[in-house]
C-alpha positions in Angstrom: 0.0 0.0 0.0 2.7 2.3 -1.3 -0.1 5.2 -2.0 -1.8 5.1 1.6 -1.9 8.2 3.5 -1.0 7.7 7.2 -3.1 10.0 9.3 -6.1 9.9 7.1 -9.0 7.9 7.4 -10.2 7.2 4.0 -7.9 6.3 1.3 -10.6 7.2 -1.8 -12.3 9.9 -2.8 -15.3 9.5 -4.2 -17.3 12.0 -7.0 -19.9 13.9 -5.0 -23.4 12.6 -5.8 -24.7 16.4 -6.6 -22.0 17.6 -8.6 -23.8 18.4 -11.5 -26.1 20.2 -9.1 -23.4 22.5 -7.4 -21.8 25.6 -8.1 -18.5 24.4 -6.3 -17.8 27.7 -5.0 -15.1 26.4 -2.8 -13.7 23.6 -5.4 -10.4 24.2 -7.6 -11.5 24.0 -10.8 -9.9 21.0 -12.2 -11.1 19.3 -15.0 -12.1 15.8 -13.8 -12.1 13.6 -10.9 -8.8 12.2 -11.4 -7.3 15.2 -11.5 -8.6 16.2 -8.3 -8.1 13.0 -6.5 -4.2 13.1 -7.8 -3.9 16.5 -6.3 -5.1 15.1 -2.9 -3.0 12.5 -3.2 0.5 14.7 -3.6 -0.8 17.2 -1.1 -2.3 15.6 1.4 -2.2 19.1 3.4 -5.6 20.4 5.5 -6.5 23.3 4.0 -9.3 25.9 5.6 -12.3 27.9 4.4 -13.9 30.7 6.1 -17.9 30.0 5.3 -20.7 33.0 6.1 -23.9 31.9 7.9 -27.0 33.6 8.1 -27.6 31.4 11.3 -25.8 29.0 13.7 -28.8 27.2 15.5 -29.7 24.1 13.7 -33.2 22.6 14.6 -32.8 18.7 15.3 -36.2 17.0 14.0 -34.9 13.7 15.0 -37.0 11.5 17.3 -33.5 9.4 17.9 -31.8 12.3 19.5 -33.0 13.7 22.4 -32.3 17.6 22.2 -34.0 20.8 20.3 -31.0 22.2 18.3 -27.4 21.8 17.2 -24.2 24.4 16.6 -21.7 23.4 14.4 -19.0 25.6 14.1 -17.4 23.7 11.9 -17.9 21.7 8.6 -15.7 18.1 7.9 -13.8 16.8 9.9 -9.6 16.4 10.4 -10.0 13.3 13.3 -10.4 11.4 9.2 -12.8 9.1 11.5 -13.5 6.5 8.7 -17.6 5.8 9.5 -18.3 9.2 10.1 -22.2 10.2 9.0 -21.1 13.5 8.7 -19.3 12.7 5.9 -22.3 13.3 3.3 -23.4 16.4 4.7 -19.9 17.6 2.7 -21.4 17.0 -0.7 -23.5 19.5 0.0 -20.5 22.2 -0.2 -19.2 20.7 -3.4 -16.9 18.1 -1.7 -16.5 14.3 -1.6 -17.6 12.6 1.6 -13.6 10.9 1.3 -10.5 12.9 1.6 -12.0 16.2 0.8 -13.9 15.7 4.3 -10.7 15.5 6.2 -8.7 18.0 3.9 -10.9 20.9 3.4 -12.2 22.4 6.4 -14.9 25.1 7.0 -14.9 27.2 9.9 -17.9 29.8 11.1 -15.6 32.8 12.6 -19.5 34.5 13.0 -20.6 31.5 15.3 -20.1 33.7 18.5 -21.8 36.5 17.1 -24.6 34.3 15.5 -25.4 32.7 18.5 -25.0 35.8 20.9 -27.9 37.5 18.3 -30.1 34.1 18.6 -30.3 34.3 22.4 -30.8 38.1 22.7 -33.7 37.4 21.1 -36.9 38.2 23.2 -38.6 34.9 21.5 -36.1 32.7 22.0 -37.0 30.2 25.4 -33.9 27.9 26.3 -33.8 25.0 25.0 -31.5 21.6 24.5 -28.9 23.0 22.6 -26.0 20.2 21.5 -22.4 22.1 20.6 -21.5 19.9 18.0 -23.7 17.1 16.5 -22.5 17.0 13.0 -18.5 17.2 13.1 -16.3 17.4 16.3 -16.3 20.7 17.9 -12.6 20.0 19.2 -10.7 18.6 16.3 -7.3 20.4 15.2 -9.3 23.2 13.7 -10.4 24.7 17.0 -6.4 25.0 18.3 -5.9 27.5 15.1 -9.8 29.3 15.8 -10.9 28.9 19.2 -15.0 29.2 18.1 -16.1 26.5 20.4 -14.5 28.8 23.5 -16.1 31.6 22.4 -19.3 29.8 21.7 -18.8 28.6 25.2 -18.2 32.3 27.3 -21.4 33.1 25.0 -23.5 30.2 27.2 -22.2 31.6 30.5 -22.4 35.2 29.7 -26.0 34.2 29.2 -26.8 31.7 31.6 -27.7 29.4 29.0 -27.4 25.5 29.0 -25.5 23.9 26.6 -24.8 20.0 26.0 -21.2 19.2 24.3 -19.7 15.8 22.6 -16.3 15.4 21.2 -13.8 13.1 21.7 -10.7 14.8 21.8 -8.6 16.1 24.6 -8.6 19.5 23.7 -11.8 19.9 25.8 -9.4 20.5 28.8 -7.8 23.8 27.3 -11.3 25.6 28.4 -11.7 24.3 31.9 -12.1 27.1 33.1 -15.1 28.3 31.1 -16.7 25.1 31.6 -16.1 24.5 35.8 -18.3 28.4 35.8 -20.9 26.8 33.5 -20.9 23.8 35.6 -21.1 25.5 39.0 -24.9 26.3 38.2 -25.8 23.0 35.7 -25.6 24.5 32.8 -23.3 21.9 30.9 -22.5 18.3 30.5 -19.9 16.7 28.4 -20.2 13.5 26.5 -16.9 11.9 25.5 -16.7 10.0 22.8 -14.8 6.5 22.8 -14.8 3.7 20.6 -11.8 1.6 21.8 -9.1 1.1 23.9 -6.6 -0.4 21.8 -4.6 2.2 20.4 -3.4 0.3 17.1 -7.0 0.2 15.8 -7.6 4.0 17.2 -4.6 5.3 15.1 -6.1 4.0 11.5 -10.1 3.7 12.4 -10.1 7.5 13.7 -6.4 8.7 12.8 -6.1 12.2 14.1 -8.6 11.6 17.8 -7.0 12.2 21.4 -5.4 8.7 22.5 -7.6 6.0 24.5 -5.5 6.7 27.3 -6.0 10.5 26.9 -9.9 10.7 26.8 -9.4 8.5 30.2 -7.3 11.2 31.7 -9.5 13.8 30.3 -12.8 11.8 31.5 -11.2 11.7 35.4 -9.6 15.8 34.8 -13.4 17.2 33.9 -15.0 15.1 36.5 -12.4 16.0 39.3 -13.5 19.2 38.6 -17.3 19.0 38.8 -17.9 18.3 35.2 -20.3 15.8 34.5 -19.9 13.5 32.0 -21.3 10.9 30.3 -19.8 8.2 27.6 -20.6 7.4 24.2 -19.2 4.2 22.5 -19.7 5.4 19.3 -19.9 3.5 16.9 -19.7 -0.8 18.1 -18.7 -2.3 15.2 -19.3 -6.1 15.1 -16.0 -8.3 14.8 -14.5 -5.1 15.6 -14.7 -3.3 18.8 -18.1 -5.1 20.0 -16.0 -7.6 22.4 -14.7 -4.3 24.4 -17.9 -3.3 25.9 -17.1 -4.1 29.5 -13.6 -2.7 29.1 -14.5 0.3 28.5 -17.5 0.9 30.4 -14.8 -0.1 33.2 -12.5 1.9 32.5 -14.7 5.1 32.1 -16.3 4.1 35.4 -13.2 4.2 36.9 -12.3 7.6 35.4 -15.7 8.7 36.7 -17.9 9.1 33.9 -22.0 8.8 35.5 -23.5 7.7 32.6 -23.1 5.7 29.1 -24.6 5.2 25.7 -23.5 3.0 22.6 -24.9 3.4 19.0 -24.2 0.6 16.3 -22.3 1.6 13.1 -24.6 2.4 9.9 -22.9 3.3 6.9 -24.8 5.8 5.1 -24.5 6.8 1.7 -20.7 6.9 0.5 -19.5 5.6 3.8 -20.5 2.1 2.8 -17.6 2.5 0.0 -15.0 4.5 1.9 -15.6 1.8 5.0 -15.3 -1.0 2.1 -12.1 0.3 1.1 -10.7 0.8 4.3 -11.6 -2.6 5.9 -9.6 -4.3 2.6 -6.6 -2.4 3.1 -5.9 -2.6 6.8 -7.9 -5.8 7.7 -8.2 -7.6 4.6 -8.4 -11.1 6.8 -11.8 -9.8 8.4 -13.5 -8.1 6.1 -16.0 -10.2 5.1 -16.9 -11.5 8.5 -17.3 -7.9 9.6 -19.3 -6.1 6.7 -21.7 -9.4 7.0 -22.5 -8.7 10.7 -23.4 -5.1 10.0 -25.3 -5.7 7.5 -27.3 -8.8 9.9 -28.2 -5.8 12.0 -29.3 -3.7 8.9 -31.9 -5.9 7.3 -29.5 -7.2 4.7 -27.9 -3.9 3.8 -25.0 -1.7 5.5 -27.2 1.0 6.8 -30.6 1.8 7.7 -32.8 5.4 7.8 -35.5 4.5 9.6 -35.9 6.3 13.1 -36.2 4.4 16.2 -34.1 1.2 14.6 -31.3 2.7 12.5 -28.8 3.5 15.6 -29.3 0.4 17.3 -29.8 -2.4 14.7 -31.6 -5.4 14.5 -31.1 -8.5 14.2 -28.7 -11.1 17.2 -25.9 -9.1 16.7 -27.9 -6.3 17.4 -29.3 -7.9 20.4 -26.3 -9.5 21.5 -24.7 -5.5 21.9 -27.4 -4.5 23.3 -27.8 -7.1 26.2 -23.9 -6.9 26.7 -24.2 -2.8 27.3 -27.5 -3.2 29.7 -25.1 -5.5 32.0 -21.8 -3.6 31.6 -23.7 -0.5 32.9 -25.9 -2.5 35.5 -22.1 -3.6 36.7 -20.1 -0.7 36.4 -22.3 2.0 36.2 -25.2 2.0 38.5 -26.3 4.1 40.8 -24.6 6.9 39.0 -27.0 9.2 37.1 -26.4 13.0 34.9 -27.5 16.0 36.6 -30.1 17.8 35.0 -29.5 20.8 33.2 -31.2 24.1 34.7 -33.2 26.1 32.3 -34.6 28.5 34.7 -31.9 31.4 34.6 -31.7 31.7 31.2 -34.8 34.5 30.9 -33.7 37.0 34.2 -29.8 37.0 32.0 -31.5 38.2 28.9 -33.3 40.7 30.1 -31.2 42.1 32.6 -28.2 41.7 29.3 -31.0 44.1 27.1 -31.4 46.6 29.2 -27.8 47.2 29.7 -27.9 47.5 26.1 -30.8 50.1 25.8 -28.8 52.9 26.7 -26.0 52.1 24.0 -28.8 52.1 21.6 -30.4 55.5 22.3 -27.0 57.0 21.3 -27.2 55.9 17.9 
């Protein structure tokens, strides 16, 4: 494998479904495919775009996911996690769901501002609001940018609640924004991990925080009145599946008070990328694996409908789910996530307009 990329997730880069469709503001104009993917290939650089929202909030119609809106300060993703969902979502800018995810990424300097406007508003009641939900609000992008810390002093300034999930270590850089939100439940953290053994971390979800790091992180955030919960995200059959008490050990001993799981479901291109992938670093297993996700699937490597597509079908689907229920019965019980506290949100607004009134009546 002469031409693979070492910290990149997918090796392929597929054409983008709506090409035809798109203006491709944001793509070089290169004459075909090839040349494109070539070009990728020899300069296998990040490379990042400033994009221009009208808005920030993002309304989450999704009976599978329990929260009102999303924020998404940024658009692909450098952790190159091979079955990420949020890969399609780049076809709508003109990209493909492969190496163009990972290599170009879009960044919302406005967020802050955006958001800041959306809870001055006298309309607005507080709400679930997830930071993050589409790409990872932590990946290398937010070292250069810092939006998710200013998205976060927005929150406090206005006593609103705000839910967070990422699974990189970076989270710790803003401790002290979050230890203030936390002091009147008005955050919770979900960390993301999908294994413990590091080998299959590096080329499943090449550019993440370390196993051992998100375990330090875990035990750092809740040392200091952080609560979080754990999401092993995505199980993948023949893969990770067999680590389910491992890790909900381990993040029980970091101090994590709650856990979730979902089941991997390769949506649109993913299916090929994941393919791809699977052949080139576990070409022994393949097979075996894509087989048991598609048991859970009805026959196919993904499923859409609500209510069944994160959790599967199917006795591998049970199997997982059984397994989870006992790991947290064992290591988890007992343990439950604060709720989050809505009720200062509306005094904050007001009291934040009318120290604005009298900076208005001099213009």
């Amino acid at each position: 494998m002469k031409n693979y990329i070492k910290g990149r997730g997918s090796q392929l880069n597929p054409a983008n479904r709506f090409e035809k469709n798109t203006c491709e503001v944001y793509v070089e104009d290169l004459a075909t495919q090839e040349e494109r993917e070539n070009l990728l290939l020899e300069n296998p650089a990040t490379r990042y775009i400033e994009v221009f929202p009208k808005t920030i909030l993002n309304k989450v119609d999704s009976p599978d996911i329990g929260l009102s809106y999303s924020l998404n300060p940024y658009q692909g993703c450098e952790h190159g996690c091979i079955y990420c969902y949020a890969r399609n979502s780049h076809e709508y800018w003109g990209f493909s769901t492969g190496m163009e995810f990972e290599q170009n990424i879009m960044f919302k300097k406005s967020a802050p501002l955006l958001l800041r406007k959306a809870l001055e508003k006298k309309s607005w009641e507080a709400s679930s609001i997830m930071l993050a939900g589409n790409t990872d609000i932590y990946q290398p992008a937010e070292r250069k940018f810092a939006i998710t810390r200013e998205l976060l002093k927005v929150f406090l300034d206005f006593k609103h609640p705000v839910s967070m999930i990422t699974k990189n270590s970076l989270i710790e850089r803003d401790l002290d924004v979050l230890k203030e939100l936390a002091k009147e439940n008005l955050v919770y953290v979900t960390m993301s991990l999908t294994t413990l053994k590091e080998k299959l971390k590096r080329v499943m979800e090449p550019r993440t925080s370390t196993a051992r790091n998100v375990l330090k992180t875990i035990e750092r955030l809740t040392t200091e009145g952080i609560p979080v919960s754990v999401n092993m995200a995505p199980i993948i059959p023949g893969m990770n599946d067999e680590e389910i008490f491992d890790v909900l050990r381990a993040v029980a001993d970091a101090g994590a008070l709650n856990a979730g799981f979902i089941v991997v479901r390769l949506n649109g291109h993913n299916a090929v990328l994941f393919e791809d992938w699977m052949n080139k670093n576990f070409p022994e297993r393949a097979n075996k694996v894509l087989n048991q996700i598609k048991s859970m699937h009805g026959g196919n490597l993904s499923d859409s409908n609500y209510g069944r597509r994160m959790k599967g079908e199917g006795k591998f689907a049970e199997l997982i789910k059984s397994q989870f229920a006992l790991a947290k019965r064992k290591y988890l019980s007992g343990r439950l996530m604060p709720a989050l506290n809505y009720s200062l949100y509306e005094t904050r607004r007001n009291e934040i307009l009318q120290l604005q009134e009298p900076q208005l009546k001099l213009f």
